[in-house]
C-alpha positions as MATLAB code, in Angstrom:
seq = 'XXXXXXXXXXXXXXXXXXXXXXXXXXXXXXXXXXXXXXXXXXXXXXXXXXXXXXXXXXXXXXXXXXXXXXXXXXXXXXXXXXXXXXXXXXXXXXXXXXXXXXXXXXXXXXXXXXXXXXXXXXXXXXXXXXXXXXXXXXXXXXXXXXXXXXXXXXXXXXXXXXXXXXXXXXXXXXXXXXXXXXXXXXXXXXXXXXXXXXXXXXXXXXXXXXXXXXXXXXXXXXXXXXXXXXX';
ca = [
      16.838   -4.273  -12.040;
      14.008   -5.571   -9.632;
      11.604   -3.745   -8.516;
      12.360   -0.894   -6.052;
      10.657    0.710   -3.263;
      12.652    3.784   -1.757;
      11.334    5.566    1.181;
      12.009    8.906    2.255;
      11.317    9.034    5.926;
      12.819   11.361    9.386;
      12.832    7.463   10.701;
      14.616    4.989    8.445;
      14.947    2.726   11.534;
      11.349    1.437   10.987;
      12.141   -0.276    8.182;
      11.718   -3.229    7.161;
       8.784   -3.935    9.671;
       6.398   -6.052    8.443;
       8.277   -5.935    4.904;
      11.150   -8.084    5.935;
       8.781  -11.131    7.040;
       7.383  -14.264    5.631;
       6.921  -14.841    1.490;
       7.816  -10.856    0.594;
      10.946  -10.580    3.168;
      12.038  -14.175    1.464;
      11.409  -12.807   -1.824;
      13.584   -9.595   -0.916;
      16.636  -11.149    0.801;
      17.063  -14.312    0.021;
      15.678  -14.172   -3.452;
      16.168  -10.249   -4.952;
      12.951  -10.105   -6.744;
      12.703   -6.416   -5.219;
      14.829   -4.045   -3.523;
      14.006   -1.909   -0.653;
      15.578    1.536    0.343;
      15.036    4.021    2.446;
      16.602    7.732    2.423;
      16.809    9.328    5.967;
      15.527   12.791    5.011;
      17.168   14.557    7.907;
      20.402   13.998    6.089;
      19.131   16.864    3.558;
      18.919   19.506    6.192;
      21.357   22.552    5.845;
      20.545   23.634    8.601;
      23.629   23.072   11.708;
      21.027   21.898   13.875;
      19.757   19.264   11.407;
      16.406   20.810   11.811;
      13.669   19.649    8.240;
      10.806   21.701    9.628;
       9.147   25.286   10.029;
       6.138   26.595   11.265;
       2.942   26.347    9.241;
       2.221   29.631    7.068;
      -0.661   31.638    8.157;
       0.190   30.626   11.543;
      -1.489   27.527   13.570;
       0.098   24.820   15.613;
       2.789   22.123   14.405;
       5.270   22.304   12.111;
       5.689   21.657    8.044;
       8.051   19.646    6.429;
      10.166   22.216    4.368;
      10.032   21.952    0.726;
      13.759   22.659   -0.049;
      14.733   19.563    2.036;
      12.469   17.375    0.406;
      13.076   18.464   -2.711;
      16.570   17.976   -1.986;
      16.296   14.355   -1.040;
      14.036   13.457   -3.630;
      16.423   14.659   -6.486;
      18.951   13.134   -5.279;
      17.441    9.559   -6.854;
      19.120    8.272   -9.395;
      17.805    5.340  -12.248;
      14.432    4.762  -13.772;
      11.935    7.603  -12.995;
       9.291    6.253  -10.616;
       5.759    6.737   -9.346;
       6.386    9.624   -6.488;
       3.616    8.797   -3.566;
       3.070   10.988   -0.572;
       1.141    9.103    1.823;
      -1.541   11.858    3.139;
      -4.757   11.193    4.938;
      -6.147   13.875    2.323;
      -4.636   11.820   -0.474;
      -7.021    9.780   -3.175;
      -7.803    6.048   -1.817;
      -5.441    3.415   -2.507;
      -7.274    0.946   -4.751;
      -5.973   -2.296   -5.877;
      -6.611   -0.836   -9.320;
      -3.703    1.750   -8.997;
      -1.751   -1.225   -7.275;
      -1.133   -3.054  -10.072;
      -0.279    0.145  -12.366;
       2.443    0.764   -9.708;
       3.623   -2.561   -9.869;
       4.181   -2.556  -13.537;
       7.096   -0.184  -12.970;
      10.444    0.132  -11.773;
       9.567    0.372   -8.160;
       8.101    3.428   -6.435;
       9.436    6.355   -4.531;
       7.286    6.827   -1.304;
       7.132   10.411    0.930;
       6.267    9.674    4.503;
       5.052   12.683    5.965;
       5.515   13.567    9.943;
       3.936   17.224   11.792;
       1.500   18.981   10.222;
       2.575   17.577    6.137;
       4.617   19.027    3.658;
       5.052   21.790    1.806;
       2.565   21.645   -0.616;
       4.922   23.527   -3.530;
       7.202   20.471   -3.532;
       4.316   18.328   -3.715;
       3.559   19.978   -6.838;
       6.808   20.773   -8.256;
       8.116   17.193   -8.303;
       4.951   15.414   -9.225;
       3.566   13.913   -6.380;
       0.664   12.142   -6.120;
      -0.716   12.210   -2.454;
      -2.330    8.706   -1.738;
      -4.527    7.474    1.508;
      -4.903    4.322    3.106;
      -7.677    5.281    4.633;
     -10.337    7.990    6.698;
      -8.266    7.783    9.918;
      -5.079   10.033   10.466;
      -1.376    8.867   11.503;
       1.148   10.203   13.014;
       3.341    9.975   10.212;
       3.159    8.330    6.703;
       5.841    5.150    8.112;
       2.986    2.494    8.525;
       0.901    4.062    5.668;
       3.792    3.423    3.388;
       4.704   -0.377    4.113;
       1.015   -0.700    3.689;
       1.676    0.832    0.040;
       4.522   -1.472   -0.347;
       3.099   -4.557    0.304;
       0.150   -4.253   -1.862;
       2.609   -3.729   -4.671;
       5.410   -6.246   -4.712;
       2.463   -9.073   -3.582;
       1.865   -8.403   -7.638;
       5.649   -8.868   -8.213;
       5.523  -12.555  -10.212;
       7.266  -15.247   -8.035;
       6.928  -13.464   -5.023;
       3.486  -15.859   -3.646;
       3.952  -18.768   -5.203;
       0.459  -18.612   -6.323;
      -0.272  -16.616   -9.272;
      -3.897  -18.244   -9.330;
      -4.428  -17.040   -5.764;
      -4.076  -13.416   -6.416;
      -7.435  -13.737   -9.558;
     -10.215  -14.013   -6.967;
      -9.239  -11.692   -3.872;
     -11.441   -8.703   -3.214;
     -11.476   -5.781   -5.575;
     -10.092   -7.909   -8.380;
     -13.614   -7.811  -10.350;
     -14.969   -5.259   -7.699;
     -16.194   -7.753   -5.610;
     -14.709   -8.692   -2.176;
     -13.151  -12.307   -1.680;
     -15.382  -15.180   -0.052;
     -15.138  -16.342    3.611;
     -12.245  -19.136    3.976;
     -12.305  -22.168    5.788;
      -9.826  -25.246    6.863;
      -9.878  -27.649    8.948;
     -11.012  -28.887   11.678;
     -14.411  -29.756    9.770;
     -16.470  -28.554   13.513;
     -14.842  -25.558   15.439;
     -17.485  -24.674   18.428;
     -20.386  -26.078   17.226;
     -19.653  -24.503   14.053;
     -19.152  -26.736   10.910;
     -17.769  -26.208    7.375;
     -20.106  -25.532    4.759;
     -21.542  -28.549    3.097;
     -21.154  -28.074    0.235;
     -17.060  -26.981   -0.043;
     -17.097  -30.494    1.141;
     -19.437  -31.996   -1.592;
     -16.275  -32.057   -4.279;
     -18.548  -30.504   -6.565;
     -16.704  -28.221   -8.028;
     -19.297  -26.109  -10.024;
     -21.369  -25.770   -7.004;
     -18.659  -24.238   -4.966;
     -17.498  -21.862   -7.485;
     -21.252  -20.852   -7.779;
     -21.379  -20.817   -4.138;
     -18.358  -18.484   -3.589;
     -19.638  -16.106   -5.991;
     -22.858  -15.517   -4.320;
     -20.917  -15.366   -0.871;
     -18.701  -12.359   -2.810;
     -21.571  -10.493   -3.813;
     -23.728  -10.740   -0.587;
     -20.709   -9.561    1.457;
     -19.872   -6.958   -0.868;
     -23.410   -5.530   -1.326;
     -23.361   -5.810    2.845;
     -19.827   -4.553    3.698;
     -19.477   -2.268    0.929;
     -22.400   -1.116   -0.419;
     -20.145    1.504   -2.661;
     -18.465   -1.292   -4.690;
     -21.846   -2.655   -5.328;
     -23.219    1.000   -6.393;
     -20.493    0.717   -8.721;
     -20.381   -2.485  -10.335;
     -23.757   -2.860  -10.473;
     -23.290    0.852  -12.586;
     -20.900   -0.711  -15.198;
     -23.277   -4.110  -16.042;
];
């Protein structure tokens, strides 16, 4: 079996997105080296009305995702057991280090949130681990999850072509990737590095590194802090 992504989401509809284009929507379609599904979670509801939600416990405004629907949905999965993700903006970071643990499995099973979140007992009680794409809060956990996705099956062998390409992006060694260029050789006045055009090889790997590490210790001082900790 390839690698499978199943989302439970209120809005099915927004899938693919993004998912279904280029190298990883070839890849999927045309080429089954991974499988997505998504699981409409309003189908779970025993409610007439349909209705997944309740008001938040304690009182305040919005409304929570209830746990018995979720938990319905989600045991409802059949196969391989899976990573379970709930994308939450309290979540831990997504890292490219977790990536590629996620990617070594059968696929993942992603919660998109929508209100105020989700019951936090079924969060618990079926092992979820609540991720975050970053400090900035969505309306619901849709986007957040595609971004999950992506970052995955991009890992999935054959997918890019490129195996090579994937050893020198950023966070790889903890270091962010160097600035690209192409042609034309002058763009406004501005021109190409010399020396990626001196076919000296050694001198543009050296010069790439020391592009890496002066943009990480600039952009992300943090990632600096802690490779700089592990030498």
């Amino acid at each position: 079996m390839p690698f499978t992504a199943t989302v439970l989401t209120m809005f099915p509809e927004a899938f693919p997105g993004p998912l279904g284009v280029s190298l990883i929507g070839t890849a999927w379609r045309e080429r089954g080296l991974w499988s997505l599904e998504t699981l409409d979670i309003r189908a779970f509801s025993e409610d007439r009305r349909g209705f997944l939600d309740d008001t938040p416990a304690g009182g305040g405004p919005g409304a929570v995702l209830k746990a018995d629907v979720v938990a319905r949905a989600v045991d409802s999965l059949t196969g391989p057991k899976r990573p379970l993700l709930y994308m939450s903006a309290r979540g831990r970071p997504l890292t490219q280090a977790r990536v590629k643990e996620w990617a070594k499995a059968d696929g993942i099973v992603v919660l998109c949130g929508r209100f105020e979140g989700v019951d936090q007992r079924v969060l618990d009680a079926r092992g979820f681990e609540e991720v975050s794409v970053g400090d900035a809060v969505l309306a619901g956990g849709e986007a957040a999850a595609m971004v999950a996705i992506e970052a995955c099956v991009r890992l999935i062998p054959g997918v890019l072509g490129q195996a090579e390409s994937l050893s020198s992006e950023s966070f790889e060694d903890g270091l962010l990737e160097h600035p690209q260029y192409t042609r034309p050789r002058t763009f406004e006045g501005l021109d190409i590095p010399e020396v990626l055009l001196s076919g000296d090889h050694k001198k543009v790997a050296q010069w790439r590194q020391e592009q890496r590490e002066t943009t990480t210790r600039e952009r992300r001082p943090d990632l600096w802090a802690a490779r700089n900790a592990k030498d």
